[in-house]
FIDRENKE-14990 format. One record per residue (C-alpha): residue in one letter; z, y, x. Coordinates in steps of 0.5 Angstrom, whole numbers, padded with zeros to 4 digits, always signed. Example, Ala and Ser with C-alpha at 12.3 -4.5 7.8 and 13.67 -1.06 7.14 Angstrom:
% residues 2
a+0016-0009+0025;s+0014-0002+0027;
This chain:
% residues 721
x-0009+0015-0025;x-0008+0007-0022;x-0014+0002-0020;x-0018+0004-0014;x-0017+0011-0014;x-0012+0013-0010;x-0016+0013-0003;x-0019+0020-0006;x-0014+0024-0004;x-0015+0024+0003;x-0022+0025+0004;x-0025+0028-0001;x-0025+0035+0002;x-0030+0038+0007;x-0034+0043+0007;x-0038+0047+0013;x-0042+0052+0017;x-0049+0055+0021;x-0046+0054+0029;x-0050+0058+0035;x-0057+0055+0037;x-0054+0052+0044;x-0049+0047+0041;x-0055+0045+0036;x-0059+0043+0043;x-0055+0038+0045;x-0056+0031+0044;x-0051+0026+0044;x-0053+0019+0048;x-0050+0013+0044;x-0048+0007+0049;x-0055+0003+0050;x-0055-0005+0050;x-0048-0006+0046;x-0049-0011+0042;x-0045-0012+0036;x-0041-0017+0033;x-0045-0024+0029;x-0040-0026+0024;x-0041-0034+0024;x-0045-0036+0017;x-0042-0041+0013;x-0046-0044+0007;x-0042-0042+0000;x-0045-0042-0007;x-0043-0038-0012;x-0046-0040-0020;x-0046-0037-0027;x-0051-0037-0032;x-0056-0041-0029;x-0056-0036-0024;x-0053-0039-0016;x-0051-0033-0011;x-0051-0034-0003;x-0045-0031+0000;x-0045-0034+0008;x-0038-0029+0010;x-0035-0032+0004;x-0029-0035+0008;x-0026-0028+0011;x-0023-0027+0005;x-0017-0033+0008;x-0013-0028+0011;x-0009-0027+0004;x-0011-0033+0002;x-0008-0037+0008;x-0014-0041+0009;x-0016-0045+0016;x-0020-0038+0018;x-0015-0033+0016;x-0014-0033+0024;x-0022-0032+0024;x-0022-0027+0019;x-0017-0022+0023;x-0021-0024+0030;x-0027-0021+0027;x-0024-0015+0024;x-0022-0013+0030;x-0028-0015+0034;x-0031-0010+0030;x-0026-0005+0032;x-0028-0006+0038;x-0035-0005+0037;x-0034+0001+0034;x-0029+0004+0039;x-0034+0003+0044;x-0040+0006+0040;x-0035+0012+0039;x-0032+0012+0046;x-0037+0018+0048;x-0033+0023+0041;x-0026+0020+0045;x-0025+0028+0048;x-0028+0031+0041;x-0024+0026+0036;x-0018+0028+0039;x-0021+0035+0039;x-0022+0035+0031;x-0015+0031+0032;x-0011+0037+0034;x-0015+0042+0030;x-0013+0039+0024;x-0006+0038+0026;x-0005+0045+0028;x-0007+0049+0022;x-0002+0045+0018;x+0004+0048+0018;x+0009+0044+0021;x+0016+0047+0019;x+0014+0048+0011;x+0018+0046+0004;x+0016+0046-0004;x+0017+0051-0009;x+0023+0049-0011;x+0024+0047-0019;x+0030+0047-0024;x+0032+0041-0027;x+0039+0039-0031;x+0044+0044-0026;x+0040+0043-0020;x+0034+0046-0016;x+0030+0040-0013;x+0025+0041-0007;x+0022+0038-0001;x+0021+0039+0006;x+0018+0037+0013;x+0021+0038+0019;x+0017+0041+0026;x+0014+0035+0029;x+0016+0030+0024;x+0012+0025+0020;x+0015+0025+0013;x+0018+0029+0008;x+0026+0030+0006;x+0027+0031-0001;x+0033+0035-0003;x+0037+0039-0008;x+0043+0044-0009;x+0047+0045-0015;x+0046+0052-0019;x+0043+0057-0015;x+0039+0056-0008;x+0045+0059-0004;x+0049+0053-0004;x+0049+0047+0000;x+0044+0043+0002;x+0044+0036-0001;x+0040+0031+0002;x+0038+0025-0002;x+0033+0021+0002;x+0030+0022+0009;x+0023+0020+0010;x+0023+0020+0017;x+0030+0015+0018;x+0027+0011+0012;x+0021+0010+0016;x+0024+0009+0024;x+0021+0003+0027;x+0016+0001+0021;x+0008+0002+0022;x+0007+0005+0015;x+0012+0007+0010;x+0012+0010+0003;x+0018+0013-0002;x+0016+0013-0009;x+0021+0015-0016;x+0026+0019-0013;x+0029+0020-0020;x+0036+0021-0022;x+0040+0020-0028;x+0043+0025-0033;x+0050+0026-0030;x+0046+0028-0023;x+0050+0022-0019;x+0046+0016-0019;x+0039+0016-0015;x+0033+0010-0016;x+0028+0010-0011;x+0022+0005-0009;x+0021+0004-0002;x+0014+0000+0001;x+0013-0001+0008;x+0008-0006+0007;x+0002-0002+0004;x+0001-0007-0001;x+0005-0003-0006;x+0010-0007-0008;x+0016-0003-0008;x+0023-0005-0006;x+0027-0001-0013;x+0035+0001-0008;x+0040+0006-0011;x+0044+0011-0008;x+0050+0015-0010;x+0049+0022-0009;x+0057+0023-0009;x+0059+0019-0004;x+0051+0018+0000;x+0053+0010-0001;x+0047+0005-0002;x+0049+0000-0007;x+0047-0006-0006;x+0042-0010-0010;x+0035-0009-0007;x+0030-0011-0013;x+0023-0014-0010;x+0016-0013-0012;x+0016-0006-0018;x+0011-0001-0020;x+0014+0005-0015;x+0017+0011-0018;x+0015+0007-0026;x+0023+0007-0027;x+0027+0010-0032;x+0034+0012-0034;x+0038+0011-0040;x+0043+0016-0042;x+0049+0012-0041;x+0048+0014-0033;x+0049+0006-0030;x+0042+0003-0034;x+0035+0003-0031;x+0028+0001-0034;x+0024-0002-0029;x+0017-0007-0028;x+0016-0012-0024;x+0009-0013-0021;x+0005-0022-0020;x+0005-0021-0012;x-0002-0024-0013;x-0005-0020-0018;x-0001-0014-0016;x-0001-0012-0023;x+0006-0010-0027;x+0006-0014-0032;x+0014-0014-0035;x+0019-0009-0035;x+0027-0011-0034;x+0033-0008-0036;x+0038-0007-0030;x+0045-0004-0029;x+0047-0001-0022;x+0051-0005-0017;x+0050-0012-0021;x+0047-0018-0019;x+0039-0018-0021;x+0039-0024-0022;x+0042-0022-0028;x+0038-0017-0031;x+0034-0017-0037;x+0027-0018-0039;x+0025-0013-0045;x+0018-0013-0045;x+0012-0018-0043;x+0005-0016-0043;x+0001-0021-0045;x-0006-0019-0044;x-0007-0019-0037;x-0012-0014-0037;x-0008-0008-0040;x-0004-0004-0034;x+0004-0001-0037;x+0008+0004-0035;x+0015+0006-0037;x+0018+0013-0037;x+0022+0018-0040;x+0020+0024-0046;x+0020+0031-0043;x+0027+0032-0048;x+0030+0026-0045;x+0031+0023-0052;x+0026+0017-0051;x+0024+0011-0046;x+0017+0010-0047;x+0014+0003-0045;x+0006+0004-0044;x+0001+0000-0044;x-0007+0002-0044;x-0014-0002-0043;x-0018+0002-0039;x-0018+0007-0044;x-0021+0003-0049;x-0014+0001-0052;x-0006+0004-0052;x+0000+0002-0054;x+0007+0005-0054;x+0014+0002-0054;x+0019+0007-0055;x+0028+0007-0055;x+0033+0012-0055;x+0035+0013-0049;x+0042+0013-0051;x+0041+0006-0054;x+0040+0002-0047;x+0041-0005-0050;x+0037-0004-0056;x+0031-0006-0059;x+0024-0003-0056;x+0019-0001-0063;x+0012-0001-0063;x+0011+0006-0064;x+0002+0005-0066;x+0000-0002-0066;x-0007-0003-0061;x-0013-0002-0063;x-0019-0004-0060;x-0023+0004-0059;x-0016+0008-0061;x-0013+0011-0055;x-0007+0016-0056;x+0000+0019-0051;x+0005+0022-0054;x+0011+0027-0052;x+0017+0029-0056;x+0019+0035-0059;x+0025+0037-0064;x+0023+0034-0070;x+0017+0030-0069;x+0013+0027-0063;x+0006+0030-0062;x+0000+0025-0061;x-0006+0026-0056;x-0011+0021-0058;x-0019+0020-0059;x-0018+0018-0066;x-0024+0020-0070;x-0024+0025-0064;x-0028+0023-0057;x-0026+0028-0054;x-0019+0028-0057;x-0016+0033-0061;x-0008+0034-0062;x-0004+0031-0068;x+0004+0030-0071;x+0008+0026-0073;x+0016+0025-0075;x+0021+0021-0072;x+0020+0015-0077;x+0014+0014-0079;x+0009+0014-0072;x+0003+0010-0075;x-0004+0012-0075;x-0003+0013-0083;x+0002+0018-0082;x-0001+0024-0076;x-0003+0030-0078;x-0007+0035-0075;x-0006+0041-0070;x-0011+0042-0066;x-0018+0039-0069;x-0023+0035-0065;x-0029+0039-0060;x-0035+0037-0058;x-0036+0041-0053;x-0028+0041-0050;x-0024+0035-0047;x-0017+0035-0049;x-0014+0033-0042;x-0006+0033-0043;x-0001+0037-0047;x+0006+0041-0044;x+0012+0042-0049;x+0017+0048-0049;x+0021+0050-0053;x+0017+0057-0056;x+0010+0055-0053;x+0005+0048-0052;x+0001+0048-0046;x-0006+0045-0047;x-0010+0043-0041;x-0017+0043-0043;x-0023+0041-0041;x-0030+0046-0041;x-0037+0045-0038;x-0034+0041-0033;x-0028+0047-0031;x-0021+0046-0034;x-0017+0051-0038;x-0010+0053-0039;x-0009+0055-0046;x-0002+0057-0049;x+0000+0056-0056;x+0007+0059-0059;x+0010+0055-0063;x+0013+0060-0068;x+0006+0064-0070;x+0001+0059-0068;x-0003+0065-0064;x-0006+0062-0058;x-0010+0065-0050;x-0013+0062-0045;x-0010+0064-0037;x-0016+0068-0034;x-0019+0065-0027;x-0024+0067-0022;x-0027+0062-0018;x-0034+0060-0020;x-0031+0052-0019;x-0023+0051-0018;x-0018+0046-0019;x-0011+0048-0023;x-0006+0044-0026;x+0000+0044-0029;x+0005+0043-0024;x+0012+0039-0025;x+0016+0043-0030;x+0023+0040-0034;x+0026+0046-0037;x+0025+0046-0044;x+0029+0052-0046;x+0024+0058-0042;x+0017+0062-0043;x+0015+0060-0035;x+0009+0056-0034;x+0009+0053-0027;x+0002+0052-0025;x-0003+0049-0019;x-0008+0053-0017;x-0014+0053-0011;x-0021+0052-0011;x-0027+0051-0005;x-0025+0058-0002;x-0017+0059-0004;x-0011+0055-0001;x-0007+0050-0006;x-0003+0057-0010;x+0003+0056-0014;x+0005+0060-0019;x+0010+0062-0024;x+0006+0065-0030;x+0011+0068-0036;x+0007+0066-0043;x+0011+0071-0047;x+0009+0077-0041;x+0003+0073-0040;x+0003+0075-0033;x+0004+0072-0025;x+0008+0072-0020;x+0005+0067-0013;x+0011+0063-0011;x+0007+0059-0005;x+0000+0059-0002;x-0001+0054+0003;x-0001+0057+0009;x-0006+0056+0015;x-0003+0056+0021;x-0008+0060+0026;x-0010+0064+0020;x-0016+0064+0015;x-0020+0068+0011;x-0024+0066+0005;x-0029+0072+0005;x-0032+0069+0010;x-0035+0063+0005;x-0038+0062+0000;x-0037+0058-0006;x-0043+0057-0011;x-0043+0053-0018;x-0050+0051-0020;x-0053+0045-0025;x-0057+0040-0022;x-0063+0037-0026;x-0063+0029-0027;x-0068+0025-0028;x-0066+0024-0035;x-0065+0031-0037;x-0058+0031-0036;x-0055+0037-0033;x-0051+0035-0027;x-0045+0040-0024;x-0045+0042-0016;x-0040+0046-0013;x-0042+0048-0007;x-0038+0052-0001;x-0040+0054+0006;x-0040+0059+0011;x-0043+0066+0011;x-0049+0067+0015;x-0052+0060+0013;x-0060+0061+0012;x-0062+0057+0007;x-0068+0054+0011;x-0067+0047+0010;x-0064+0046+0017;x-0056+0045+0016;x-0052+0039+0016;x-0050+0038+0009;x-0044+0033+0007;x-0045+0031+0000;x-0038+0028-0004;x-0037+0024-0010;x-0033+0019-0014;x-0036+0018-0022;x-0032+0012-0025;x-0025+0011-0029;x-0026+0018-0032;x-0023+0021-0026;x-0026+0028-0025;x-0027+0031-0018;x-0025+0038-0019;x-0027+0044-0012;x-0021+0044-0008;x-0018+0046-0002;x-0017+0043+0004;x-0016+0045+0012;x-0019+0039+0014;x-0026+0041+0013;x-0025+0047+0018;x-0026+0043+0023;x-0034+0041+0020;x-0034+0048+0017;x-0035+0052+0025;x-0039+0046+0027;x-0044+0047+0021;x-0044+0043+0016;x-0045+0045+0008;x-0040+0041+0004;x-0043+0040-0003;x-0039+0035-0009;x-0043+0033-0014;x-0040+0032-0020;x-0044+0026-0024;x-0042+0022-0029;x-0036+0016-0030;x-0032+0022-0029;x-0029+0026-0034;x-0031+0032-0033;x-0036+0034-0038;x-0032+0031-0043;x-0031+0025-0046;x-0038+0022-0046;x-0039+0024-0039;x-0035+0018-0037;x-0037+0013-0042;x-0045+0015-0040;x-0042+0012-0032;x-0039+0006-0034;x-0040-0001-0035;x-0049-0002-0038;x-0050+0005-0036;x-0046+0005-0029;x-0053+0007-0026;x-0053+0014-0028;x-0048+0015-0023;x-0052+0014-0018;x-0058+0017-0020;x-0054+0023-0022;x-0052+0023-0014;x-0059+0021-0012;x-0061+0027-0016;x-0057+0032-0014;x-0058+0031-0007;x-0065+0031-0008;x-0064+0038-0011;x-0060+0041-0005;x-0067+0039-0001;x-0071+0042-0006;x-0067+0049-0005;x-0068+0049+0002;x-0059+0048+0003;x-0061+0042+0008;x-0066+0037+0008;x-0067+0028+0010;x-0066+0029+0017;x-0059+0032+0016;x-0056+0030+0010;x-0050+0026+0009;x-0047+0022+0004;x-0039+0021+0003;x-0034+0017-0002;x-0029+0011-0002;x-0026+0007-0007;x-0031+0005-0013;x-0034+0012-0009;x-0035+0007-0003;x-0039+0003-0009;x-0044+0009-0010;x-0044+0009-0003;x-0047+0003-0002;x-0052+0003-0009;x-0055+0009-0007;x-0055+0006+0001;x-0060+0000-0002;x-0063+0004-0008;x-0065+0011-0003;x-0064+0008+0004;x-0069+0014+0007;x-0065+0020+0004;x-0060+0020+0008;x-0059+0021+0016;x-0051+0018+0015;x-0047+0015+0010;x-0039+0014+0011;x-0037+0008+0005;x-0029+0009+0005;x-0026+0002+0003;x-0032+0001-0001;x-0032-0003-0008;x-0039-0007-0006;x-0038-0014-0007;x-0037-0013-0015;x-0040-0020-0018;x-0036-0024-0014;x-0028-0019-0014;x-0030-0018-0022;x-0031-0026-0023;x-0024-0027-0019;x-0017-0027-0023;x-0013-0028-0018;x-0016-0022-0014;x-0011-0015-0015;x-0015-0010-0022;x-0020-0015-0024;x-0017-0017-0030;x-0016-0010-0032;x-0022-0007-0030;x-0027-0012-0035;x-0027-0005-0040;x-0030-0001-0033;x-0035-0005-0030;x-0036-0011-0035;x-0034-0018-0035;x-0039-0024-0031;x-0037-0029-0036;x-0041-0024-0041;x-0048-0026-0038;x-0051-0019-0039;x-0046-0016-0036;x-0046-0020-0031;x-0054-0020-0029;x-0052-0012-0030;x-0047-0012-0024;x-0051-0017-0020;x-0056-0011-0021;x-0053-0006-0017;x-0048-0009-0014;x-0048-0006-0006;x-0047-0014-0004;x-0052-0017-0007;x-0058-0012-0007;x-0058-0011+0001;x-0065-0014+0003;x-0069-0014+0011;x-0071-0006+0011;x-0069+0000+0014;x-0062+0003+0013;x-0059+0010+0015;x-0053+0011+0019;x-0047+0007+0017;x-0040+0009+0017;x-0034+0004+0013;x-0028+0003+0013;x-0022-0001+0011;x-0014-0003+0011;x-0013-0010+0012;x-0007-0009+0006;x-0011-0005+0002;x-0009-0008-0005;x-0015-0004-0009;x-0021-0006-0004;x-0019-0012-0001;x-0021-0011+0006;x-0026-0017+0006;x-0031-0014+0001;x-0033-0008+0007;x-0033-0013+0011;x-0038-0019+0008;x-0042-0013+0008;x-0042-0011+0014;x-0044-0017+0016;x-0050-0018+0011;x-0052-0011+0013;x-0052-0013+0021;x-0056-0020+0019;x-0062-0016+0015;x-0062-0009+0016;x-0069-0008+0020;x-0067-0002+0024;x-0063+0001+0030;x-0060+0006+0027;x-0052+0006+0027;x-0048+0001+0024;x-0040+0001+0025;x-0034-0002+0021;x-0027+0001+0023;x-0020-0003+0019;x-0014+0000+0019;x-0009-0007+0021;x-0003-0003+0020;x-0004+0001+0012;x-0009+0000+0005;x-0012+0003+0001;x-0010+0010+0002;x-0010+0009+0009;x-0004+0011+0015;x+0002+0014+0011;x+0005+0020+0014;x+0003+0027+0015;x-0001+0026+0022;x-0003+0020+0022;x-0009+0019+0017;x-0012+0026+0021;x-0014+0021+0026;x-0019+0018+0021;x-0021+0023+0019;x-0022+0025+0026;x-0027+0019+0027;x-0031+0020+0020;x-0033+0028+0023;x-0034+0025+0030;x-0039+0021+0027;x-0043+0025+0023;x-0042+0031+0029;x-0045+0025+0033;x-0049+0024+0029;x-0053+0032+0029;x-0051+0032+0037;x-0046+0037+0036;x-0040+0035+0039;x-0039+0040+0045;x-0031+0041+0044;
């Protein structure tokens, strides 16, 4: 997924536990007459449709801009560091406890399941105290010598972030192009590495998609996209030699409608480059080149259509067509090499009300389905002789699988992850013919864990117009469901992006002090299938929020918790729902954390400059519509704060962040300290040095999770170490 997705990785799992009555009596004093930050009023009106919208903190958004208060605006960010440090001074000791918890059960020491790909096995692996990964490979067999291809560690010596993406190698197994971001704006640096000699080439190109870079077949020739460094958007894809002059490269593609994101890569069989482009899911296109033709002429595969969406993947004689044609929830179709127009596909796997089609996987006797069923995935194996087909059993009421990476084309193995709320990430190989398993790697808990001693329950949630809402919950045994317990209630629900039950070691640290962790799975994702999403978005965008109202309203009713202990959590567009369902039920919740919320959406929507504006007109809408415009202005988090009570807030953001900029939390905040009528806690913490998915490297990030837990723990006066 691209847009303001990314941030979910790293918060998006926790879940708890019942604690003893004597750290349940503690109470935790909040430092007295602290006042916090006033940020300075300045008078900006902003006008559409006759309608004219007040925005006084519109000038912190000078710091990228370069304006005469781009100084100010990071004084305030930090002013407000301050506030926040001060207010949390007391969790210091508990802060660095949930630290060292954290830490301490990854295992430092690890590496990848390793993966066979053109004669050579590729993995990964950290070091014992070391930030970043070393990616790596040996040739043939896993006894022979170790080849390192880059070290993140060395890479990253004296920077405050640092990012890798790509990493990939060319046919011949000698040449490496990789994209760098030491920034966190991901604008990437693409470099190139001869694996022969371990020399660099010279040539650094600026400002691409990181890892969107494809090899051609002739071993010296690499597709890559350029990105504007003020939308942030790819909007062209180059053609460049290793060891020429950049300036020399050759542009072969250009997208016009600034609204559409691209990408490039390559098919499984390595035949085809493939250029993509995509509309919000609401229109694609593909360009495709042989792979041995470098210097030849891309052909539009299917022209775009407004409501048709499609991915292909090459096999033999045919390339197989996923798409929603005549299919909301997608159906499989085939084509041959030359004629790859709508009016040439045919049918393979027809269209299912009640199963999204997510992805396909090609092997030579065997077509992996990745499939969608009452909010669950499902792996379903085709062979490709006699057209027979199973489904891979799983046990868990609520889990996550996915296939994994997997280059080989002539073998009956799937490689494929597992876990759920209860079971570690698992990889496993599983031979299609033999339909059996085998565990290669469960991620290992330092310090021990048990998953018999949790609980893991799926159940439907009722919302308020009869639409049956998925929850997955998890907590520890023992819990009595008498509505005392702390729960922490997830969600994202936008882009279609499905928010499955997976495991984090994280959430043990919660998990002992007595929370419930519970994600509900409302709509504006995808994992009721393709209706699920669109009943989530742009004129129906507040289901999303009734259904996590709804569903936090039934935790209460089933006794798992009650107002006085509920909290609420989400980041990116989830930081959005954090801030309508702030405004629309602020009783409800004791805390809310709103990480790198999306809150100001009339003003960011209104904004071409601003990075994913323009590609995100088919999600949210477009102001310069006027109904949609009203419709945004209606639930907007910005917009919609008034002079009453509100619960206890947490927000962050990254000065970088190139998703949500740092200045929509920020206005935010700073209206709600103007209108709020409380006393309640109120705290913003930015990140000076990262973006959108906060502080790189293994460790680092743990610190703001460490904050988050101390907060809410503060919050429910447990914060004994």
């Amino acid at each position: 997924m691209h847009t303001r997705v990314v941030f979910i990785l790293s918060t998006i799992l926790f879940f708890s536990c019942k604690q003893n009555d004597a750290v349940k009596q503690e109470i935790y004093q909040w430092p007295k007459n602290i006042k916090p930050p006033v940020a300075e009023k300045k008078l900006h009106e902003l006008t559409a449709h006759g309608d004219t919208r007040i925005d006084n903190y519109y000038w912190m958004n000078d710091y990228f801009k370069k304006g005469p208060d781009s100084t100010k605006a990071v004084d305030y960010l930090k002013a407000e560091n301050e506030y926040c440090d001060t207010m949390m001074a007391g969790t210091k000791e508990l802060q660095k406890k949930l630290f060292d918890e954290m830490k301490g059960r990854i295992k430092e020491k690890d590496e990848s399941v390793p993966y066979k790909d053109n004669g050579y096995w590729y993995y990964s692996r950290e070091e014992q105290g070391k930030q970043y990964a070393i990616y790596c490979r040996k040739k043939d067999n896993l006894q022979a010598p170790e080849e390192i291809l880059h070290d993140g560690n060395k890479a990253a010596e004296g920077k405050s972030f640092y990012d890798v993406q790509g990493l990939v190698i060319s046919d011949n197994n000698q040449l490496m192009a990789f994209g760098e971001d030491d920034v966190s704006r991901r604008l990437y640096g693409l470099r190139f590495k001869n694996l022969v000699t371990g020399e660099y080439y010279p040539e650094t190109i600026l400002n691409t998609e990181g890892g969107a870079y494809a090899w051609a077949a002739d071993n010296k020739t690499v597709f890559y996209i350029l990105k504007d460094v003020t939308t942030l958007l790819g909007y062209q894809v180059w053609r460049h030699e290793v060891g020429t002059d950049p300036a020399k490269d050759e542009k072969v593609y250009e997208e016009k409608d600034n609204r559409h994101y691209i990408s490039v890569g390559r098919t499984k069989s390595k035949k085809y480059i493939i250029i993509y482009s995509e509309l919000s899911e609401q229109e694609s296109e593909h360009h495709i080149l042989e792979a041995s033709d470098p210097k030849g002429k891309f052909k539009v595969f299917q022209p775009r259509t407004m409501g048709l969406i499609y991915d292909i993947d090459h096999y033999n004689d045919r390339f197989y067509i996923r798409t929603n044609l005549d299919a909301p929830n997608f159906r499989l179709m085939e084509c041959p090499l030359d004629k790859t127009t709508k009016e040439n596909w045919k049918e393979v796997i027809p269209h299912r009300k009640d199963v999204y089609l997510a992805g396909i996987t090609i092997f030579k006797n065997h077509l992996v389905l990745s499939e969608r069923k009452e909010g669950l995935l499902n792996i379903r194996v085709i062979n490709q002789t006699d057209h027979s087909d199973y489904y891979i059993k799983f046990e868990d009421p609520a889990y996550y699988v996915s296939v994994d990476i997997n280059p080989d084309f002539n073998t009956a193995i799937l490689r494929f992850h597992y876990t759920s709320l209860v079971i570690p990430m698992s990889v496993y190989d599983y031979d299609m013919d033999k339909r059996d398993k085998e565990l290669k790697k469960q991620q290992e808990v330092v310090g021990g864990y048990d998953k018999n001693n949790y609980v893991t329950e799926r159940f439907f949630a009722t919302a308020r117009d009869g639409v049956k809402v998925p929850v997955s919950i998890v907590y520890k045994k023992g819990i009595v469901k008498d509505g005392t317990n702390p729960l922490l209630l997830y969600a994202y629900g936008s882009y279609g992006y499905s928010m499955d039950a997976t495991f984090s070691s994280n959430r043990l640290s919660l998990l002992d002090r007595g929370f419930v962790y519970a994600i509900a799975h409302i709509r504006g994702g995808q994992e009721m299938g393709r209706e699920w999403y669109e009943d989530g978005k742009m004129m129906h965008k507040k289901n999303s929020f009734f259904d996590f109202i709804d569903c936090a309203e039934f935790l209460i009713e089933e006794k798992y918790t009650s107002k006085e202990h509920l909290y609420a959590m989400g980041g990116s567009a989830g930081g959005l729902l954090m801030g309508a369902i702030t405004n629309l039920r602020p009783d409800l919740w004791h805390g809310v954390v709103a990480a790198v919320p999306f809150v100001d959406v009339v003003t960011t929507m209104s904004d071409e400059s601003i990075p994913l504006t323009t590609g995100e007109y088919m999600e949210w809408g477009n102001p310069a519509n006027k109904d949609e415009y009203f419709y945004m202005k209606s639930y907007s988090p910005l917009d919609n704060v008034e002079k009453k009570n509100y619960p206890n807030l947490l927000v962050t953001t990254g000065l970088h962040d190139s998703q949500v900029q740092y200045f929509e939390p920020s206005k935010w905040v700073a209206k709600m300290r103007e209108m709020k009528t409380d006393h309640n806690i109120l705290l913003l913490h930015t990140n000076m040095d990262a973006g959108h998915g906060g502080a790189s490297g293994r460790f680092n990030y743990l610190k703001e999770v460490a904050l988050e837990y101390a907060f809410m723990l503060a919050l429910e006066n447990r914060t004994k170490i």
